[in-house]
KESE-957387 format. One record per residue (C-alpha): residue in one letter; x, y, z negated. Coordinates in steps of 0.5 Angstrom, whole numbers. Example, Ala and Ser with C-alpha at 12.3 -4.5 7.8 and 13.67 -1.06 7.14 Angstrom:
<timis>
@res A	px 25	py -9	pz -16
@res S	px 27	py -2	pz -14
</timis>
This chain:
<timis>
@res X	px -13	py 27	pz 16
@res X	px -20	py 30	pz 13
@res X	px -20	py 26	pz 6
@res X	px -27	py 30	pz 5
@res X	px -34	py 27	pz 7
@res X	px -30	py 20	pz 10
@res X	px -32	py 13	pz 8
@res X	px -26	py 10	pz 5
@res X	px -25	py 3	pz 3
@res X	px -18	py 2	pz -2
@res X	px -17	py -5	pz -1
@res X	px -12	py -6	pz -7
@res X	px -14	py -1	pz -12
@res X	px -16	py -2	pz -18
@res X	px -10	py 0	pz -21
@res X	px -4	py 4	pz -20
@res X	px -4	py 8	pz -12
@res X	px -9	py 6	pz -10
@res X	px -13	py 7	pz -16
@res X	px -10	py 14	pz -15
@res X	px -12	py 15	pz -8
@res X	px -19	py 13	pz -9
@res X	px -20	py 18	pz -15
@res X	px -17	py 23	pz -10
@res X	px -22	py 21	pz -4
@res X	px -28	py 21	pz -9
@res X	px -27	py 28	pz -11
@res X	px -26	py 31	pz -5
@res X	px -33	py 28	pz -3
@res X	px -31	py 22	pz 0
@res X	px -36	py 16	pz -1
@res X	px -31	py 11	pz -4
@res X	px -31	py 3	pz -4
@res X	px -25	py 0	pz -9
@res X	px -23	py -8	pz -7
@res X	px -19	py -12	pz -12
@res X	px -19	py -18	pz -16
@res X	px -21	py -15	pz -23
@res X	px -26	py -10	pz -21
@res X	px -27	py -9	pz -28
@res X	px -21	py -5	pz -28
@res X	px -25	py 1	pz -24
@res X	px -31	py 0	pz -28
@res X	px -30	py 8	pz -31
@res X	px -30	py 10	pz -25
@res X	px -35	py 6	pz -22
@res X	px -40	py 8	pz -28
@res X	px -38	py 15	pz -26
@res X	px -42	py 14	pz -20
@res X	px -37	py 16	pz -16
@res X	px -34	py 9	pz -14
@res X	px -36	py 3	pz -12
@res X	px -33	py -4	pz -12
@res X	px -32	py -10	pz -8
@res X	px -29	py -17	pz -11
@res X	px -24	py -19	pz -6
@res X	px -17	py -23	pz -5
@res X	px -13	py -22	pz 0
@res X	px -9	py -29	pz -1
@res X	px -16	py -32	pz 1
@res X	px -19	py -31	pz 8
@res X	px -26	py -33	pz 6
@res X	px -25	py -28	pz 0
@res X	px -24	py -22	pz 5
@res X	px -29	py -24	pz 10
@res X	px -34	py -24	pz 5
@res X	px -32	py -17	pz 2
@res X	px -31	py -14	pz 10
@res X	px -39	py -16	pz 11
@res X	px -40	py -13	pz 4
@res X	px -38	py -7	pz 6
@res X	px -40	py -6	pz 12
@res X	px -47	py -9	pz 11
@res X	px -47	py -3	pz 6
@res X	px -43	py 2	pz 10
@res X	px -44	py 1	pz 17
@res X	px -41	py 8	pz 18
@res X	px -34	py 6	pz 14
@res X	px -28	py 10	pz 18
@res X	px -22	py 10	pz 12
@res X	px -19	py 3	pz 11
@res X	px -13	py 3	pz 6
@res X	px -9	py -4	pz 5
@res X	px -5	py -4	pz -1
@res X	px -5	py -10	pz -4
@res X	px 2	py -11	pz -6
@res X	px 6	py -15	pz -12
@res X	px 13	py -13	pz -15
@res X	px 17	py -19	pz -18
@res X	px 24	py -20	pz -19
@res X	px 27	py -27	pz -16
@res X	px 34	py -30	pz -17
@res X	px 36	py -33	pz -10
@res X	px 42	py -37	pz -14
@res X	px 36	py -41	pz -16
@res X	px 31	py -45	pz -12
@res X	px 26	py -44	pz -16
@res X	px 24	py -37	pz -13
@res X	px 21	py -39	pz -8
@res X	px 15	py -40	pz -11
@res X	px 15	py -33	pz -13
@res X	px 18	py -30	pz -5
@res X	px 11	py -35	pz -3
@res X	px 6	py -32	pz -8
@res X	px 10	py -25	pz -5
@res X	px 9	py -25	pz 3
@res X	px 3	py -28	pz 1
@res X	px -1	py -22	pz -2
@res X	px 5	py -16	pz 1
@res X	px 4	py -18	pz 8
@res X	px -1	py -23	pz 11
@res X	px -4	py -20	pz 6
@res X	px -5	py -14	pz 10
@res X	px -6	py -17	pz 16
@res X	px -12	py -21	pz 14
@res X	px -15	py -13	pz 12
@res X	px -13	py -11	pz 18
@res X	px -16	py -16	pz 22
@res X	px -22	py -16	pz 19
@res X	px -23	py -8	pz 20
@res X	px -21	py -7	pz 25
@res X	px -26	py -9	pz 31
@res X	px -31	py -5	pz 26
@res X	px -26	py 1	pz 26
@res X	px -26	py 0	pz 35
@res X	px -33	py -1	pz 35
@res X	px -34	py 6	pz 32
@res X	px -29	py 9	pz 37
@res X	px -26	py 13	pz 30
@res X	px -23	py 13	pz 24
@res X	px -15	py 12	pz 20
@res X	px -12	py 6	pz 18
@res X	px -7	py 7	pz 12
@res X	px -2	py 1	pz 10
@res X	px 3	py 2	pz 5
@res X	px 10	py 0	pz 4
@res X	px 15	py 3	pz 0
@res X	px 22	py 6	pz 1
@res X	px 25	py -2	pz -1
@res X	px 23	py -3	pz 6
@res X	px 28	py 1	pz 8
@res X	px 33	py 0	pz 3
@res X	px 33	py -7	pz -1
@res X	px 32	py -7	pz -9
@res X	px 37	py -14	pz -9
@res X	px 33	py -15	pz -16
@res X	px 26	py -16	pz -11
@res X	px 29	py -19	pz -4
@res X	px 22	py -21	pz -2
@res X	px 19	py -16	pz -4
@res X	px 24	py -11	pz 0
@res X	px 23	py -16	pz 6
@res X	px 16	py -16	pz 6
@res X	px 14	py -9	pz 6
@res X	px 20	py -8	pz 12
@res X	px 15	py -13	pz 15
@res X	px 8	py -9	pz 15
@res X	px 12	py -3	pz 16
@res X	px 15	py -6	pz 23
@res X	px 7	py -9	pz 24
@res X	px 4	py -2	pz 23
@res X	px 9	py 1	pz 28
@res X	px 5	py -4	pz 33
@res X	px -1	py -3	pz 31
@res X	px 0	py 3	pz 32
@res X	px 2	py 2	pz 39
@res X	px -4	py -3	pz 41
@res X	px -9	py 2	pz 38
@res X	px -5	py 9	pz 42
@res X	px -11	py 12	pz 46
@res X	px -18	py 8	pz 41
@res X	px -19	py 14	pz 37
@res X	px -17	py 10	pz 31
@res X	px -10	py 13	pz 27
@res X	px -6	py 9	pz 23
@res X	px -1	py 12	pz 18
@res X	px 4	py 9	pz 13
@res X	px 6	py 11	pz 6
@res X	px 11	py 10	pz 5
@res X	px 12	py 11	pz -3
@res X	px 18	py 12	pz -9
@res X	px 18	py 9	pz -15
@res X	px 12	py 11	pz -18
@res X	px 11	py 10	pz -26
@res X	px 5	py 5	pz -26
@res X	px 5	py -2	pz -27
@res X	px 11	py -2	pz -32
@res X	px 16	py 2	pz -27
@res X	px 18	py 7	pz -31
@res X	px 21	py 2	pz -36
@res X	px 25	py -1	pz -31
@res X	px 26	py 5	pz -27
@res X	px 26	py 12	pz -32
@res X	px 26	py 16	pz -26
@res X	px 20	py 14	pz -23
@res X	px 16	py 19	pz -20
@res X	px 9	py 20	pz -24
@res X	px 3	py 19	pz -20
@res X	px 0	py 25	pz -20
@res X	px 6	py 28	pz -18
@res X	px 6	py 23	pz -13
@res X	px -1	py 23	pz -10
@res X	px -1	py 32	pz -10
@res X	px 5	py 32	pz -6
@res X	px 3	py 25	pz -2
@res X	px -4	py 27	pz 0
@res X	px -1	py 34	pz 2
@res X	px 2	py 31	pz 8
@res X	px -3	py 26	pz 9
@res X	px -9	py 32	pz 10
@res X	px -2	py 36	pz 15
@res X	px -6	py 37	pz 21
@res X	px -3	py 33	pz 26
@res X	px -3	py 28	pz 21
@res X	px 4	py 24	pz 21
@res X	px 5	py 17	pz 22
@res X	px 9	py 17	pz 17
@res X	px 7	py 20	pz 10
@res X	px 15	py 20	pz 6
@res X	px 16	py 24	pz 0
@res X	px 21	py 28	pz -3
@res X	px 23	py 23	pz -8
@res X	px 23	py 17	pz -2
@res X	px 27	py 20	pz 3
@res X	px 34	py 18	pz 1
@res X	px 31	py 11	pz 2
@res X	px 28	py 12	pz 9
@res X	px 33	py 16	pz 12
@res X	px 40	py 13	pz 8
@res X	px 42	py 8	pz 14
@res X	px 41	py 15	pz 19
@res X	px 44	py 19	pz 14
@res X	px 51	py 14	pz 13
@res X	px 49	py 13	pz 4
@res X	px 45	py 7	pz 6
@res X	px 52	py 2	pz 4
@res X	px 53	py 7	pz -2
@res X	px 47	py 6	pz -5
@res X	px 46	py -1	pz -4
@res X	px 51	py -2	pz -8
@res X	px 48	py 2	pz -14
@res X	px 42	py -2	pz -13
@res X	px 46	py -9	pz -14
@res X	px 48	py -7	pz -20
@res X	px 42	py -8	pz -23
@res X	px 43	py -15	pz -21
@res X	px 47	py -16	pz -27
@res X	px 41	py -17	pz -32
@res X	px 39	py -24	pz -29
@res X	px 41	py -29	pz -33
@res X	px 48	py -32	pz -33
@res X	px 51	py -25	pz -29
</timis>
């Protein structure tokens, strides 16, 4: 995938990855479009004139059709859309009361994602180009007991990009899925001192990602153990190691 000279809409990315990824864009000489909910968080990067920015919430599908027209009213040529709008929170399934974060959880991770999808995609068939990139995590292969609905949600675009995958076969639009580690932003490197930090992260992402062919699959080092555990028989092993975590709820 050329990540140069591309129009690029990162929809989630005002803050960590996707905040990364569009610095990468816009330096390889990209024109790039940041979508979130705080878009003064990119505001540096916005000033620098080398984003710009678009207010969206996912959750909202008045919000995200009004971001689509924005956008393509400004860029009718956008061939980049990258769909990260996620949020990460802990839930104890002993008490009732984590519904309302497992709601909160699908509802931004996962129809979320297909609410971009859906409003992009004819414009990306329309062209007859482009690369649509979703994100997903290596908890959607392997669950982090401490983030159930998190875990599940992202196994749900992860299974809703293999399909999209396959409607769009032959359409000239790729879809690829990166597939991330812990990776130090958002607080994970308190809660995970192993998290992979973020240059680290996108340098060896991005790597894969311009790979020609590009993969449908962008997993690297540091997240295959949790792609391939189920393939490579550590899948139980490892889930007990990550229950352990567990011991830190209230009452455990």
């Amino acid at each position: 995938m050329d990540i140069s000279g591309r129009t690029v809409l990162v929809v989630g990315g005002t803050s960590g990855i996707g905040r990364g990824l569009a610095r990468r864009f816009a330096a390889a000489g990209s024109t790039v479009v940041v979508a979130g909910r705080d878009t003064g968080k990119v505001a540096d990067l916005v000033g620098a004139g080398t984003v710009e920015a678009v207010p969206v919430d996912v959750t909202d599908p008045a919000s995200v059709l009004r971001a689509r027209d924005e956008v393509l009213a400004a860029h009718p040529d956008l061939d980049v859309v990258v769909t990260m709008s996620g949020v990460m929170l802990f839930e104890d399934l002993r008490d009732p009361a984590h519904f309302e974060a497992a709601q909160t959880t699908v509802a931004v991770n996962l129809l979320g994602t297909i609410r971009v999808l859906d409003a992009f995609t004819p414009h990306l068939l329309a062209l007859g180009r482009g690369d649509i990139v979703t994100v997903t995590s290596g908890i959607a292969f392997l669950p982090f007991p401490l983030m159930p609905t998190y875990g599940a949600s992202k196994a749900g675009v992860h299974a809703y990009t293999e399909a999209l995958r396959a409607q769009l076969a032959g359409t000239g639009v790729r879809v690829t899925e990166l597939v991330p580690p812990a990776v130090a932003t958002a607080g994970q490197e308190k809660v995970n001192p192993a998290a992979l930090p973020l240059d680290d992260y996108l340098d060896e992402a991005l790597d894969l990602l311009t790979a020609d062919p590009t993969p449908e699959e962008v997993v690297v080092q540091a997240a295959r153990r949790l792609r391939w555990a189920e393939r490579d028989g550590t899948y139980a092993d490892l889930l007990r190691q990550r229950s352990q975590a567990l011991a830190t709820l209230p009452g455990r």
